[in-house]
Structure formats: structure tokens, C-alpha cells
C-alpha positions in Angstrom: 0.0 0.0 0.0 1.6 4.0 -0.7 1.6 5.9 2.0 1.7 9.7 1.3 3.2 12.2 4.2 1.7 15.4 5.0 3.8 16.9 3.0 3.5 15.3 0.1 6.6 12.9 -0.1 6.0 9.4 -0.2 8.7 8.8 2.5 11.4 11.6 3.9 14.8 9.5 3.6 18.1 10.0 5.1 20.2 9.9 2.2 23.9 11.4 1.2 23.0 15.3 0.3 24.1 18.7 1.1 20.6 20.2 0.9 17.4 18.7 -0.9 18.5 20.5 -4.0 21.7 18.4 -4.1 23.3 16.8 -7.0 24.3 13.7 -5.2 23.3 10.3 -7.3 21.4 9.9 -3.7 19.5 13.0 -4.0 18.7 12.2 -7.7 17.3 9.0 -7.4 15.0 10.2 -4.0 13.5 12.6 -5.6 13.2 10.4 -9.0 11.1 8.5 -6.8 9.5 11.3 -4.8 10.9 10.8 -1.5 12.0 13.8 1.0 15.0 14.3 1.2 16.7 14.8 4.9 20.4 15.6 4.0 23.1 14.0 5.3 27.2 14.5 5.4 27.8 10.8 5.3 26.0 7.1 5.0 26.8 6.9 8.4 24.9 10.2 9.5 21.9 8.9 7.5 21.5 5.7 9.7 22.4 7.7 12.9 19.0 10.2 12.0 17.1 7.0 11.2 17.9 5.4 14.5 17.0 8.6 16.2 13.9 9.4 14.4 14.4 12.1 12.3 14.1 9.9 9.2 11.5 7.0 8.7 14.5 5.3 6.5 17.9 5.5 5.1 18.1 5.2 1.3 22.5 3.7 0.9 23.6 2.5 -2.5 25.1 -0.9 -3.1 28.0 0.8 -4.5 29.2 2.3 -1.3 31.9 0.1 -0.3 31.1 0.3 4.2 27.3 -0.6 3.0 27.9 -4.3 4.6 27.7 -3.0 7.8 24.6 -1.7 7.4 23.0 -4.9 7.1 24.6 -6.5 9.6 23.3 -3.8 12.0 21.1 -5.0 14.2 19.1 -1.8 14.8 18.6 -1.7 11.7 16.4 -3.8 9.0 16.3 -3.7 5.3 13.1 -2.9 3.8 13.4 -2.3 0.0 16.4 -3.0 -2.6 15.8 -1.1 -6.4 17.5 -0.5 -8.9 17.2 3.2 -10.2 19.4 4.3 -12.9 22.1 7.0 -12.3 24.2 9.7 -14.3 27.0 9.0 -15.9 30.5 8.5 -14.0 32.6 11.3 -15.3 36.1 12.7 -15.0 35.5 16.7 -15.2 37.8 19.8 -14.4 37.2 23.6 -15.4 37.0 23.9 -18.7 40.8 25.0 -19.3 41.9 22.2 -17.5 44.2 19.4 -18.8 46.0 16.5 -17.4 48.2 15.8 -15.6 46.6 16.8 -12.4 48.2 17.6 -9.3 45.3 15.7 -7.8 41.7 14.6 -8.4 38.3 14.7 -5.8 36.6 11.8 -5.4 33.8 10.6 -3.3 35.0 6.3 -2.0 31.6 4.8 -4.0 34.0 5.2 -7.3 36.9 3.4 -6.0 37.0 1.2 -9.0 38.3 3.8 -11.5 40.9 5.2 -9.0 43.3 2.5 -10.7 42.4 4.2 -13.7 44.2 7.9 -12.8 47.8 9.3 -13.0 47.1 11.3 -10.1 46.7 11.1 -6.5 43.0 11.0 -5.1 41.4 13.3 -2.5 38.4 11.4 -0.9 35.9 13.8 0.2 32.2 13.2 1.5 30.0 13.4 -1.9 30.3 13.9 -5.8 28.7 17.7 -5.2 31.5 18.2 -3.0 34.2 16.7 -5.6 33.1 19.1 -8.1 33.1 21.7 -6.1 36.5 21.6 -4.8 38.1 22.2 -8.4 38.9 25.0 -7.8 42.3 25.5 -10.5 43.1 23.7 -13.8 45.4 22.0 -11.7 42.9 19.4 -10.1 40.0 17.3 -11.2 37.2 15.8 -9.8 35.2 12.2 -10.3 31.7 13.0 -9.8 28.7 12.8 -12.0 27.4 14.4 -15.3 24.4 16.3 -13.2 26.8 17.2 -10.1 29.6 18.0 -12.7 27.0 20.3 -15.1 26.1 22.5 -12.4 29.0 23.1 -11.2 30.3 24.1 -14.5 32.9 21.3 -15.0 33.8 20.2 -18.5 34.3 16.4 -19.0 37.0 14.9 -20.0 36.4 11.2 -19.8 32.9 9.2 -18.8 34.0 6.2 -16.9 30.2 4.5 -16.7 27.8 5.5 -18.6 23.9 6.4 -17.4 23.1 3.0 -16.0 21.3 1.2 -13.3 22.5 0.8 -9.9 20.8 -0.8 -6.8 19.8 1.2 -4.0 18.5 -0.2 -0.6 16.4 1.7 2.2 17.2 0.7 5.8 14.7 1.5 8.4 14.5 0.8 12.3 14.4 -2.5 13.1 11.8 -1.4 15.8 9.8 0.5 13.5 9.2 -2.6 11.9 7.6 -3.7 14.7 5.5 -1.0 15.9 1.4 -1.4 15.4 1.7 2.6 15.7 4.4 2.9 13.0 2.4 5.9 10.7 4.7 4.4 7.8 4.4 1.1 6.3 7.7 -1.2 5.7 6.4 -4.6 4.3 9.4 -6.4 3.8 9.2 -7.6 0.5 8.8 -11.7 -0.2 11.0 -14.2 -2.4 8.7 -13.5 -4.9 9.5 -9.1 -5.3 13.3 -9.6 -4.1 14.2 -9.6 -8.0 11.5 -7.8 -9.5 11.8 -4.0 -10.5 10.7 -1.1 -8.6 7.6 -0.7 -9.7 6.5 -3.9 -8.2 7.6 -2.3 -5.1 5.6 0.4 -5.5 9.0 2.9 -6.0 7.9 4.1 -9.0 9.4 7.1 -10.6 7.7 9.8 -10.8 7.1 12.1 -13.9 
């Protein structure tokens, strides 16, 4: 069954953002699917607000490489996995910027095109925040092709495409169990697990 807020939003989710404007592939895909956003600085932050009520749930990617212990948390319980596509991967730097870089921005999530790079890499908390740290033509950034537009950033090399990636929303564990829980979080059977997000009833809005 949806369950609409008082606001409007499906769900408010803690989710990796600067502000509910953010250009985060978090922030993309939650308001994709109509969910308000509560911005967080980290994954971690996200769960942290969920366990102490500020958010109904946590929406983490797959992709981020500490997401294991989310799942083995036992305050928490998973509630929904999707898949919900995301921008492009990009390499960008201001437009009069060539390689080689003194060094490059770069959120952990993209860890697997590190490898890739002649340059040293700067982890910092998000892909808004890698793009906005290039700040010379001396640096780069990895973010995304949204997160990389706004901020002005010419790309120099896509290192994924616009493609699908699987998202998971963590909730109380508690929660779960509450008769007076004004949200509902049916985990989904055997039978949904693989399905797509419309069968979870995640679907994007237009």
C-alpha cells in the first residue's frame, strides 16, 4: 500500500545530500522517486538520523563500499532493494583544465576507477563536493554528469555511462515492529526480491 506524508513525499529519507536541491546520485534517485530528502554529510549520518527518528529510513547505494555493515546492524532492518538508474560517471575539471593533475576529488563509491588515474585522489564526503572543490586547472574531480554540469565542470572522460545501480532503504528495526508505526515497511517476499521497482511500488515519478 503508498503511504503519502503530510507533506507530500511518499517517504522523507536520510540519504547522502548537502541540501534537498543536491546533486548527489542519492539526491537524484529520492526525488526520482518522490521521497524527501533529509540531507546527510555521510551514509553513516543517514542511519544515525534514522535510528533517532528524524528519518523513517535510510536510502544507501550498493556501490558504497562500508554498506555491509549496514546490514549486519542489528538496529537496523532492510526494507526495499531497487534498482534506479544513475548519471554518468565522469572525470571533469574547469574547462581550461588538462591533465596531468596535481590531484583529483573523489567521493569512495568510485573506487573502481581510481586505478584508472595518474594522479593522486582526495576522498571527500560526496560527488557535489568533488566538483566543487576544483577550484584551479590543476585538479579534477570524479563525480557525476548532473553534479559536474552545475558546477560548471567540463568532462574529460565518462568512466560509466547512465546506467542502473541498486539502492537499498534501511529502516529501524523497531519501526518494523511497531502497530503505531504511521509508515508502512512490508518487507518484500521471495517472490518481489528480484523484480523491478515498480512492483515495489517505487515508482518514478514524472
Amino acid at each position: 500500500m503508498k503511504t503519502t506524508a503530510s507533506d507530500g513525499y511518499r517517504l522523507k529519507v536520510a540519504t547522502l545530500a548537502e541540501s534537498t536541491t543536491a546533486t548527489t546520485c542519492s539526491a537524484i534517485v529520492a526525488r526520482r522517486f518522490h521521497l524527501g530528502i533529509v540531507p546527510s554529510g555521510s551514509f553513516e549520518e543517514a542511519v544515525a538520523l534514522v535510528k533517532c527518528g528524524v528519518a523513517k529510513a535510510a536510502l544507501i547505494p550498493s556501490a558504497y563500499p562500508q554498506v555491509g555493515k549496514f546490514f549486519m546492524d542489528s538496529e537496523l532492518r532492510l526494507v526495499r532493494s531497487f534498482a534506479a538508474e544513475i548519471p554518468a560517471l565522469v572525470l571533469a575539471a574547469i574547462p581550461k583544465g588538462r591533465p596531468p593533475f596535481r590531484q583529483i576529488f573523489a567521493h569512495p563509491a568510485t573506487k573502481p576507477f581510481w586505478s584508472l588515474l595518474n594522479a593522486p585522489v582526495v576522498e571527500v564526503t560526496s560527488n557535489d563536493v568533488a566538483a566543487a572543490s576544483v577550484d584551479s586547472k590543476r585538479v579534477a574531480c570524479i563525480t557525476n554528469a548532473v553534479a559536474a554540469k552545475r558546477a560548471g565542470l567540463k568532462i574529460l572522460r565518462e568512466f560509466r555511462p547512465a546506467s542502473p545501480m541498486s539502492w537499498n532503504l534501511f529502516a529501524r528495526a523497531t519501526k518494523l515492529e511497531s502497530a503505531a508505526s504511521p509508515i508502512s515497511f512490508d518487507p518484500p517476499t521471495e517472490s518481489t526480491i528480484a523484480q523491478p521497482a515498480a512492483s515495489l511500488e517505487l515508482q518514478p515519478t514524472t
